[in-house]
C-alpha positions as CSV (number, residue, x, y, z in Angstrom):
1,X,-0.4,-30.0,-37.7
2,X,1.0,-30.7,-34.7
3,X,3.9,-28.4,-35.0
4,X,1.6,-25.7,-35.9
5,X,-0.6,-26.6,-32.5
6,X,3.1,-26.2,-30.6
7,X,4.6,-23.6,-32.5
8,X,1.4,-21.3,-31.5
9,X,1.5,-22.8,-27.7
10,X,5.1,-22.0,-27.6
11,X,4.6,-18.1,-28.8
12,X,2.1,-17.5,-26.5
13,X,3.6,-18.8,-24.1
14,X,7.0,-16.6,-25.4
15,X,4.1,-13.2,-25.0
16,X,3.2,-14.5,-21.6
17,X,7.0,-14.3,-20.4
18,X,7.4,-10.8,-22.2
19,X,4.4,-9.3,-20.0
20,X,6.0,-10.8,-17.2
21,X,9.0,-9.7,-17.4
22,X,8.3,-5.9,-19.1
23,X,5.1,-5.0,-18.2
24,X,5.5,-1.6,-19.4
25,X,7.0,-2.4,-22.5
26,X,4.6,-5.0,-23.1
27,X,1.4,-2.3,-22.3
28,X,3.4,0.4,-24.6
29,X,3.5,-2.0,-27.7
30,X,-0.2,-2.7,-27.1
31,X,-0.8,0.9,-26.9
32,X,1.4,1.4,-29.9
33,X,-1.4,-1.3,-31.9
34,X,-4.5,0.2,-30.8
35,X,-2.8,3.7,-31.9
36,X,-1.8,1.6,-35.5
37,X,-5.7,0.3,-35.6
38,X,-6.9,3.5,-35.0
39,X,-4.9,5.0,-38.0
40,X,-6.0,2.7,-39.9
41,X,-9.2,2.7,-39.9
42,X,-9.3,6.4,-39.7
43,X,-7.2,6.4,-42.8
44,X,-7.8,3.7,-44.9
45,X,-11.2,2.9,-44.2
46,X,-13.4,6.5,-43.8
47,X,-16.6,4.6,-44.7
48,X,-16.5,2.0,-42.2
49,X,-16.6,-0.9,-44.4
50,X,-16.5,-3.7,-41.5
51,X,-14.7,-6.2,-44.4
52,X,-11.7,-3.5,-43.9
53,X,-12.4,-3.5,-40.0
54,X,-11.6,-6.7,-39.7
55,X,-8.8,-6.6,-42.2
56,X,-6.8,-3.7,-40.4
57,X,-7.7,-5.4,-37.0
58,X,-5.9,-8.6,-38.7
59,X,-2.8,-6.7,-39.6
60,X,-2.8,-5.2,-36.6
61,X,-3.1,-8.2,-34.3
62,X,-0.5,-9.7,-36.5
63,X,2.0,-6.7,-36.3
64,X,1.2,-7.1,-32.5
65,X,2.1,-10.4,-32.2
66,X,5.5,-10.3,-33.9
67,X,6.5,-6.6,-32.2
68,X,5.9,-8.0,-28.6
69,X,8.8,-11.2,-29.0
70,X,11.0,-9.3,-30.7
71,X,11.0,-6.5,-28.2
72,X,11.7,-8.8,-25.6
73,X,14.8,-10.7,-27.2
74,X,16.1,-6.2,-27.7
75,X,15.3,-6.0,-23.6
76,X,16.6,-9.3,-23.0
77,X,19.8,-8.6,-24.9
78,X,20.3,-5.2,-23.6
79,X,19.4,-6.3,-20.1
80,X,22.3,-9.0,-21.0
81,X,24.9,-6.6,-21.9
82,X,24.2,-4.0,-19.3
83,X,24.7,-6.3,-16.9
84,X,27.9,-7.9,-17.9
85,X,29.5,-4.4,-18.2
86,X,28.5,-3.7,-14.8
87,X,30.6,-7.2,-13.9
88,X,33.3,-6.4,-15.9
89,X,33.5,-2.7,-14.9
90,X,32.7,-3.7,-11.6
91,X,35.9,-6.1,-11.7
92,X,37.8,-4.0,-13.3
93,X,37.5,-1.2,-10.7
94,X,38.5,-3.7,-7.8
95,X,42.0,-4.6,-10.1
96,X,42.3,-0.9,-10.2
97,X,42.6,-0.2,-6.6
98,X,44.6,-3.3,-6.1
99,X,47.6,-1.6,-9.0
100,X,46.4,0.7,-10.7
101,X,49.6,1.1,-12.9
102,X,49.5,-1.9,-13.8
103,X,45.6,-1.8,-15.2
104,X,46.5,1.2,-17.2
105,X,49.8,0.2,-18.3
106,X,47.4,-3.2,-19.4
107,X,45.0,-1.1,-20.7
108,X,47.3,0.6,-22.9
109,X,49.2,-2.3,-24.3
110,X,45.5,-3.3,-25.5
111,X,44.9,-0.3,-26.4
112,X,47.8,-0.4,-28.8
113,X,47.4,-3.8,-29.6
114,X,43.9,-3.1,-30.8
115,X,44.8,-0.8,-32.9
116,X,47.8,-2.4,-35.1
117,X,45.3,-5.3,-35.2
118,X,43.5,-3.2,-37.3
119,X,46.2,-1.5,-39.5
120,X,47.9,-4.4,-39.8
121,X,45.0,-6.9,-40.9
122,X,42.0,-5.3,-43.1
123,X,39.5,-4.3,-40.8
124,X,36.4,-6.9,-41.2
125,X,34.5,-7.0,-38.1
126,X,35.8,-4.2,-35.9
127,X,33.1,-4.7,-32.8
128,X,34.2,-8.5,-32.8
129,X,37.5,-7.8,-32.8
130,X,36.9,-4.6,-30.0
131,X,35.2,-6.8,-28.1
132,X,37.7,-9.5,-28.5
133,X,40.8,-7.4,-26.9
134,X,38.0,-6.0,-24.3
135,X,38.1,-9.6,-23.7
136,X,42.1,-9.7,-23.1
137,X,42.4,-6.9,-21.1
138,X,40.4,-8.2,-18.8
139,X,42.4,-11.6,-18.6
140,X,45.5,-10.0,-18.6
141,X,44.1,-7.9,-15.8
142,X,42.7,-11.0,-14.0
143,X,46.1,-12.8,-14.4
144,X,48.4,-9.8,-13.6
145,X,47.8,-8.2,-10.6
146,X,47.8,-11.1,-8.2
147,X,50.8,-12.2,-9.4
148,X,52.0,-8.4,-9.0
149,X,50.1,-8.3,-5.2
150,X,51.8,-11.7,-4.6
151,X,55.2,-10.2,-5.3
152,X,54.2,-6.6,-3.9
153,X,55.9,-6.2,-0.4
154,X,52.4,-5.6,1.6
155,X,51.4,-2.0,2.5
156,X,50.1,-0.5,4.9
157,X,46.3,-0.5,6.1
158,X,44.7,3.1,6.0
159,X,43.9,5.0,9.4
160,X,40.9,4.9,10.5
161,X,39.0,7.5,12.5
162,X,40.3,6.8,15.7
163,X,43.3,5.9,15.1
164,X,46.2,6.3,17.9
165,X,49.3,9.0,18.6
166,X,52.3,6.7,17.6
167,X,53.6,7.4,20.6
168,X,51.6,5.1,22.4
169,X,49.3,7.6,23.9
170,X,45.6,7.5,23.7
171,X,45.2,11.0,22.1
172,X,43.4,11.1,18.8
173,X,45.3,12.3,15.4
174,X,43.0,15.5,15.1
175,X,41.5,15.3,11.5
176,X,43.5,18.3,10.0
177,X,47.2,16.3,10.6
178,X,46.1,12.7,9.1
């Protein structure tokens, strides 16, 4: 019994966190049951039998109460994923100014790799195994260019905007001959 008592606790608790942290999503699934109660009674209860009433407002409650966890693990998930493709595209891009010949030829070679992976071997689990070379690249990337900025003679730093004549004068570069 006391499982029950701390299952309930804990999935109440689990609603709580959902209305925290979606409010609107939380207030749309609500709206979403009242819309389902409504229906129901409108449809499968024309008489107003009050034994149905309390029947469809039952289901509904009960529909309610599953719909709102799950739709927070979906937001959770997604707000999971969205944010470590901003990290890895954000990474990415940085790698990409740094060589950027060396990120695509990388990018190929996965590419490639990818896709003799699945020729060669049957194809089982295709996302895994995209999201498994995703996973490479990114290594590869991560281990590459340093080495290649390490062994890259260093380049020169961009003007700026006020940058000086060469010959030592104090005349700006006008914008039109940068």
């Amino acid at each position: 019994m006391t499982a029950v008592i701390t299952f309930l606790k804990d999935w109440i608790k689990l609603i709580g966190e959902v209305f925290g942290k979606y409010p609107l999503a939380g207030a749309l699934v609500t709206a979403a049951a009242v819309a389902v109660f409504y229906l129901l009674q409108k449809h499968h209860n024309p008489t107003g039998d009050s034994q149905k009433s309390v029947v469809n407002a039952f289901l509904t409650l009960l529909g309610w109460l599953i719909a709102v966890p799950i739709l927070g693990v979906i937001l959770n998930t997604v707000t999971f994923v969205g944010g470590t493709a901003f990290t890895a595209t954000q990474f990415f891009y940085t790698k990409y100014d740094q060589q950027p010949i060396a990120v695509l030829i990388l990018l190929a070679l996965s590419l490639i790799g990818y896709v003799i992976w699945e020729w060669w071997f049957k194809p089982r689990q295709p996302v895994l195994r995209a999201a498994i070379a995703a996973g490479l690249f990114l290594v590869l990337v991560a281990l590459v260019v340093p080495v290649i900025n390490f062994f890259a003679p260093s380049q020169v730093p961009p003007r700026s905007e006020n940058a000086v004549a060469p010959t030592g004068t104090s005349t700006p570069i006008p914008a039109s001959r940068r």
